[in-house]
C-alpha positions in Angstrom: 0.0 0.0 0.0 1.2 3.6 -1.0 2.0 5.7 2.1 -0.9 7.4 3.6 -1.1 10.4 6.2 -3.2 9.7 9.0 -4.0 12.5 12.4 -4.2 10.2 15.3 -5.6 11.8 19.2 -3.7 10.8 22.3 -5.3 11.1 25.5 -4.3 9.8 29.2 -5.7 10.7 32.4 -3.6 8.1 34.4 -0.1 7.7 35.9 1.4 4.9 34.0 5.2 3.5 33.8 6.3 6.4 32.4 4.9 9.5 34.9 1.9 11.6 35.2 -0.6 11.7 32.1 1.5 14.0 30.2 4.2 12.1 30.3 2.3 9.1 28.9 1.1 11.3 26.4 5.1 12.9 25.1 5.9 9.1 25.5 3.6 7.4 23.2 4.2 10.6 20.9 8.1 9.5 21.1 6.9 6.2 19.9 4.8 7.4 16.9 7.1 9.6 15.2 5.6 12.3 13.1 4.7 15.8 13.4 3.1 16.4 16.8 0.9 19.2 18.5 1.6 20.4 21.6 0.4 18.5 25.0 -2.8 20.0 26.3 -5.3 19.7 29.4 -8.5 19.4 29.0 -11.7 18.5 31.1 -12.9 14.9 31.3 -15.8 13.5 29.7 -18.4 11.2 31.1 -17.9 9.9 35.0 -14.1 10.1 35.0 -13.0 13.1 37.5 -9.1 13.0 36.1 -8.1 15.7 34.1 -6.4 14.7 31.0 -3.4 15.3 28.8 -4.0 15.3 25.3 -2.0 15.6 21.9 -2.3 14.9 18.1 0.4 13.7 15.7 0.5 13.3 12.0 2.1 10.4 10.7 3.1 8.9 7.5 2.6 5.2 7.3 2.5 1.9 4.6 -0.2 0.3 7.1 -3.8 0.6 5.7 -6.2 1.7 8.5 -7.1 -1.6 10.3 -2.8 -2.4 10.3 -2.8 1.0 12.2 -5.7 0.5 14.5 -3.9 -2.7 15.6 -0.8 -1.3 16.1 -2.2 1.3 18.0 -4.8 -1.2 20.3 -1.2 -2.7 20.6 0.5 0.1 22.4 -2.2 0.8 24.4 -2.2 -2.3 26.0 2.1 -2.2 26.0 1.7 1.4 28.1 -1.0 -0.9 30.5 -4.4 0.5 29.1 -7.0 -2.4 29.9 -11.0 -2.9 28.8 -12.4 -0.9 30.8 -16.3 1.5 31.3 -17.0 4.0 28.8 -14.8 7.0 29.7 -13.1 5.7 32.5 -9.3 6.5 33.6 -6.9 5.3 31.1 -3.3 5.4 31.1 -3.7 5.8 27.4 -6.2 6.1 24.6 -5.0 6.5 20.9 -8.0 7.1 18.3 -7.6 7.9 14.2 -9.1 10.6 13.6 -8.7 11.5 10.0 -7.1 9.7 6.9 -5.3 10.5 4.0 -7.5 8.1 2.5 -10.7 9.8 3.3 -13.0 7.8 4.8 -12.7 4.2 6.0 -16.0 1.7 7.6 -15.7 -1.4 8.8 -16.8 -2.9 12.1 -14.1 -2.1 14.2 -13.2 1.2 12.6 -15.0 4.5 11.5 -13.0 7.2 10.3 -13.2 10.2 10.5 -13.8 9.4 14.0 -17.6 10.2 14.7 -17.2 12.4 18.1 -13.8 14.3 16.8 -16.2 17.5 15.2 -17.7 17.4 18.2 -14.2 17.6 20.8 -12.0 20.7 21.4 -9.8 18.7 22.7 -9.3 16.8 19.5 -9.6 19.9 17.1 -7.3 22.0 19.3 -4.3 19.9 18.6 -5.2 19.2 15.3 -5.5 22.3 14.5 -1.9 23.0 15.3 -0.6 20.5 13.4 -3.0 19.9 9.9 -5.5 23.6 10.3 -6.3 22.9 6.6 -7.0 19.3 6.5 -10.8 18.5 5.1 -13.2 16.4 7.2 -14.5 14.3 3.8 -17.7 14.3 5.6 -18.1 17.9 6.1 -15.7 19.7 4.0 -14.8 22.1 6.6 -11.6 22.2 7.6 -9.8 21.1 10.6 -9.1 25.0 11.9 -13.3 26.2 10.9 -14.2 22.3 12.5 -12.7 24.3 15.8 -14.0 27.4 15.2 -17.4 26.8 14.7 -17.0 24.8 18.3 -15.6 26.8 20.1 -16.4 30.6 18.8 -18.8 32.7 21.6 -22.5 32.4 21.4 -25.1 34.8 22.5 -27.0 33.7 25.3 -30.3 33.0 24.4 -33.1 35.5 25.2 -35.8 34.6 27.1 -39.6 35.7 27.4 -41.0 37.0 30.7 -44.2 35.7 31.6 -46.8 38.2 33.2 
């Protein structure tokens, strides 16, 4: 297979062998390679109390999207990530988001990833490393993706009963 860019999220809200979350984070981007975004904190979804660290990289790779997923459900499990509940602690979570290849379905893998338009703390470091990058779905870009999430809205007005 021809090489193929893919934007892959890293998230970890757990201390694991290698420190504190953001160290999890600079470690698995150590292991990728690529071009990556700057770490971030960001609030935690669902039940889980644990602020996280979170990251983006862009990587160039021969693997077709399910060869990557594996690779990646492999490291995970290497850095001690286990099954666990929806949005739970995790020492690390790695999700492709985008691919060169523009969109990909099968039953382990949707991409673009369904919740990333929806994640500033997805579009954030994506937007500092691939701004211009097209959502195939959407064809927004990565940077108005991120914009349109995050911009200030009014508040909404609200009729006074009698």
């Amino acid at each position: 297979m021809a090489a193929s860019i893919y934007l892959v999220a890293l998230g970890s809200n757990r201390r694991g062998r290698h420190g504190p979350p953001r160290a999890e984070v600079a470690a698995a981007l150590r292991l990728l390679g690529g071009r990556a975004a700057p770490i971030v904190a960001s609030a935690p979804l669902g039940p889980s109390t644990r602020t996280f660290a979170n990251a983006a990289v862009l990587i160039d790779s021969g693997e077709a999207p399910p060869v990557l997923l594996a690779r990646l459900k492999t490291i995970e499990r290497a850095f001690g990530r286990r099954a666990g509940r929806r949005w739970g602690a995790r020492v690390i979570d790695l999700d492709i988001v985008l691919w060169s290849g523009g969109r990909w379905r099968s039953p382990a893998l949707t991409i673009p990833h369904p919740a990333f338009r929806a994640r500033s703390f997805v579009l954030g470091p994506l937007c500092a490393i691939a701004p211009r990058w097209r959502d195939p779905e959407s064809g927004l870009t990565v940077r108005q993706l991120h914009a349109r999430l995050t911009r200030a809205r009014a508040a909404p007005n609200r009729l006074r009963s009698a």
